[in-house]
C-alpha positions as CSV (number, residue, x, y, z in Angstrom):
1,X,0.0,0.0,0.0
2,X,0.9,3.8,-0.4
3,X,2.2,5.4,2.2
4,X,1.1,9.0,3.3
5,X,3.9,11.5,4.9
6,X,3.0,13.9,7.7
7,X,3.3,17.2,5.7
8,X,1.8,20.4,4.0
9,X,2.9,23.3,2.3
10,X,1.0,26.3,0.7
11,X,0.8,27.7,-2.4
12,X,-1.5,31.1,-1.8
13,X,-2.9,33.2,-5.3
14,X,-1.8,36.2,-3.3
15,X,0.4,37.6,-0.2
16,X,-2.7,39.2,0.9
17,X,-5.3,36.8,0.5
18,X,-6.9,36.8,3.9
19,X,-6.6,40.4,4.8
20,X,-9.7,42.7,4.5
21,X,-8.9,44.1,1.4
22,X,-9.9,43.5,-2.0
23,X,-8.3,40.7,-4.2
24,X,-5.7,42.0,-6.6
25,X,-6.2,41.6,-10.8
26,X,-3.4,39.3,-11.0
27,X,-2.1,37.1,-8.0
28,X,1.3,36.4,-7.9
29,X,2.4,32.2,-6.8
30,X,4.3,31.8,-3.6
31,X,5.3,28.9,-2.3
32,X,5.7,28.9,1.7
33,X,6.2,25.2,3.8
34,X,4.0,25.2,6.8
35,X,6.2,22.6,8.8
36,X,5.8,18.9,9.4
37,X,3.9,16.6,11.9
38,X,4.9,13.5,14.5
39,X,8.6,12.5,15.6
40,X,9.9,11.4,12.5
41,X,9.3,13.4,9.4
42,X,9.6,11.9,5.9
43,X,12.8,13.0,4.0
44,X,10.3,13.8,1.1
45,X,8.6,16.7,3.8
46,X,11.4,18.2,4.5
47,X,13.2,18.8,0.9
48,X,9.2,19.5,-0.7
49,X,9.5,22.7,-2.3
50,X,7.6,24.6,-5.1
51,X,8.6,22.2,-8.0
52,X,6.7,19.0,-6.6
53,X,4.5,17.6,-9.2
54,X,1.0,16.4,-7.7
55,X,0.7,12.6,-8.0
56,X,-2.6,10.4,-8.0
57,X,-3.7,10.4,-3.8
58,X,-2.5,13.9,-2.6
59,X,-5.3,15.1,-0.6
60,X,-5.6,18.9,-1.0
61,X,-7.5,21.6,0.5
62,X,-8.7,24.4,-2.1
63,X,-9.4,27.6,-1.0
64,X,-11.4,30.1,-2.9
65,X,-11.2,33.9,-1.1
66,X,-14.4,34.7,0.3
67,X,-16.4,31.8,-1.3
68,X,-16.9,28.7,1.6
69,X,-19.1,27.3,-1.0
70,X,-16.1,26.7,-3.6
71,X,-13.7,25.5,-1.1
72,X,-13.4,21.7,-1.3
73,X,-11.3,19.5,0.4
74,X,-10.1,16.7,-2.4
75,X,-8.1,14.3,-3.2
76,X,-6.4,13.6,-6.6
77,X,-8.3,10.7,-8.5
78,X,-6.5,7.9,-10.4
79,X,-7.0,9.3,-13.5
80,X,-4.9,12.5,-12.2
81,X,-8.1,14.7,-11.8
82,X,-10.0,16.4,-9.1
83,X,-13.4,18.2,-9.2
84,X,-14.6,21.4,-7.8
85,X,-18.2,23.6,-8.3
86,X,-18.0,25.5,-11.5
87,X,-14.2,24.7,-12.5
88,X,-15.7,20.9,-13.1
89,X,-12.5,18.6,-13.7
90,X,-9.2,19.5,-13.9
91,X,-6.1,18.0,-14.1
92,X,-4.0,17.8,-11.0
93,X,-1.1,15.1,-11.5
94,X,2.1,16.1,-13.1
95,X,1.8,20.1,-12.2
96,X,2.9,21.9,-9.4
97,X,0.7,23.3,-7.1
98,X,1.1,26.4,-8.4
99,X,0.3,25.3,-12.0
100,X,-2.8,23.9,-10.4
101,X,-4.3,27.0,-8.8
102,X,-3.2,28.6,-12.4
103,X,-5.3,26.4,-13.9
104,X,-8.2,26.9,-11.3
105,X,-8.2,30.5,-11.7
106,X,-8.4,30.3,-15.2
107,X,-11.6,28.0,-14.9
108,X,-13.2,30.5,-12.5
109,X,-12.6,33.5,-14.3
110,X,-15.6,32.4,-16.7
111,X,-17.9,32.9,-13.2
112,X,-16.1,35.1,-10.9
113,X,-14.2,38.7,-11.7
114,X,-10.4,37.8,-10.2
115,X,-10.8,35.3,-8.3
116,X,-7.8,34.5,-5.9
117,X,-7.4,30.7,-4.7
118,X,-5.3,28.9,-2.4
119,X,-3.8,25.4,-2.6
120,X,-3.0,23.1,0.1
121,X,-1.2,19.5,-0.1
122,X,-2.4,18.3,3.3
123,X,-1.5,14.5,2.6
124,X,1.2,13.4,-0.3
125,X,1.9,9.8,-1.1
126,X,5.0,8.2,-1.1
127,X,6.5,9.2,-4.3
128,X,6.6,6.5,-7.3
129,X,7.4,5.8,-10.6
130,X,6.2,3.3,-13.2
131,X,7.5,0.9,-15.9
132,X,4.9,-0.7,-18.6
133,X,5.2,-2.3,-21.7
134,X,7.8,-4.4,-23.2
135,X,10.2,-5.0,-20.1
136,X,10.0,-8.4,-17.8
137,X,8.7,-6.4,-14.7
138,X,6.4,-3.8,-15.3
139,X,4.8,-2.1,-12.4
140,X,5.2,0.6,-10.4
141,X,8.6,1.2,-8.4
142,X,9.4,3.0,-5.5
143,X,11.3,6.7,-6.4
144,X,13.9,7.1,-2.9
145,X,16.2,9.4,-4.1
146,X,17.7,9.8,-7.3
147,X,16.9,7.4,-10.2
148,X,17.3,7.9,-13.7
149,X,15.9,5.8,-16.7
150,X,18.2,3.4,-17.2
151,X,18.2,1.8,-13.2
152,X,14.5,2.1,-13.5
153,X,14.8,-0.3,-16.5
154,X,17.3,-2.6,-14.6
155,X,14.5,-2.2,-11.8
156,X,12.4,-3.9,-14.1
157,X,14.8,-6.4,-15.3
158,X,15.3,-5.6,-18.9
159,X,13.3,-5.9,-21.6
160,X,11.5,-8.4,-23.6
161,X,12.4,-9.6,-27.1
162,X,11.5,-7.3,-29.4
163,X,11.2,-4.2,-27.1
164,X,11.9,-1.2,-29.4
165,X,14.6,0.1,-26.8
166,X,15.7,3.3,-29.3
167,X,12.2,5.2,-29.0
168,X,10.9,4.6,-25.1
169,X,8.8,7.2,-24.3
170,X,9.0,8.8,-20.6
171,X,5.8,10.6,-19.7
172,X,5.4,13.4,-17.6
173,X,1.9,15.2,-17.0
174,X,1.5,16.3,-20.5
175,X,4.7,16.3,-21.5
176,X,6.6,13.4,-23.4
177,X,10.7,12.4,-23.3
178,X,12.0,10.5,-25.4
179,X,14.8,8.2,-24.6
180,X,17.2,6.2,-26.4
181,X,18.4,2.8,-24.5
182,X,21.2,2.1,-26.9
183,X,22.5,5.6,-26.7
184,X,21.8,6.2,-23.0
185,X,24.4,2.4,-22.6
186,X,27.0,4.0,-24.4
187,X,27.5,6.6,-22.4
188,X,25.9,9.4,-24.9
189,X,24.1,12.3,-22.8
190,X,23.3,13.1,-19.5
191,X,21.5,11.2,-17.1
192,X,17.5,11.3,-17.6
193,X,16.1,11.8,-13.9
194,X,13.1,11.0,-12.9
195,X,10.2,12.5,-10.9
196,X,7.2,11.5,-9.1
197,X,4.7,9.9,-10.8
198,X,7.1,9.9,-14.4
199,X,5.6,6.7,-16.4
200,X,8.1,4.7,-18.8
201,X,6.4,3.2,-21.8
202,X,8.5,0.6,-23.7
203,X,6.8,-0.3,-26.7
């Protein structure tokens, strides 16, 4: 099973989000930790900054200014989604938190003049990675520390007989990397790292 580490951090639309003024035009992102719970912290808590990606399981708490009824607690389906009133789904996994209340904003602005929102990460999962396609062990792996591509592949003890190792295809939220095995063996280029919740297709 996943496991859930004891921390939360803040991404707020605005410095001035809660004070008695008015909401500005255009919010700018900030990213500010807001500590860690229990004796023994995760090492994921502790280095957590503004470039975490969202994974499938986070459980957030979405804040609109001055609206209870659009602030939702949720948590971020399998399919990388959440839901809110009026923003309907969006896609969560593979963007920062601040690429997320972006995106929220953007859906609100067709209801609300400038709205400002808040998101929390309450709850993150233990990060993870996943191998599918043509290799002998496909499934997802555990991401402690550093990995790049090519021990994720060895993770998954190589690859099946005709495995088209020269165009693997890393996927990240919405973007694709590709990845040459044969090159990557030789020594050609740097190091492809991965992140939380990166999927490797070998077709």
């Amino acid at each position: 099973m996943k496991t859930l580490t004891a921390f939360s951090f803040v991404v707020l639309g605005t410095a001035a989000a809660f004070a008695q003024t008015p909401a500005p035009a255009t919010p700018a992102a900030t990213v500010q930790p807001v500590g860690t719970s229990g004796p023994s912290a995760s090492p994921r808590a502790a280095t957590t900054s503004a470039d975490y990606r969202l994974v499938p399981g986070d459980k957030l708490r979405i804040e609109v200014y001055k609206d209870p009824q659009l602030s939702q607690s949720v948590q971020v389906r399998p399919d990388g989604k959440i839901t809110l009133p009026l923003a309907n789904d969006i896609t969560a996994a593979g963007h920062t938190p601040a690429e997320l209340r972006d995106s929220i904003v953007s859906s609100l602005k067709t209801y609300m003049a400038n709205p400002t929102v808040t998101v929390m990460v309450v709850e993150t999962v233990a990060p993870m990675v996943y191998v599918m396609g043509e290799v002998n062990a496909a499934g997802p792996l555990p991401l402690n520390g550093k990995m790049d591509v090519l021990q994720a592949l060895a993770t998954a003890k190589g690859f099946k007989d005709f495995a088209d190792t020269k165009n693997i295809v890393i996927r990240r939220g919405t973007q694709l990397i590709r990845f040459n095995y044969n090159e990557a063996v030789k020594g050609n280029g740097a190091p492809v790292f991965l992140q939380p919740g990166d999927t490797i297709v070998v077709k």
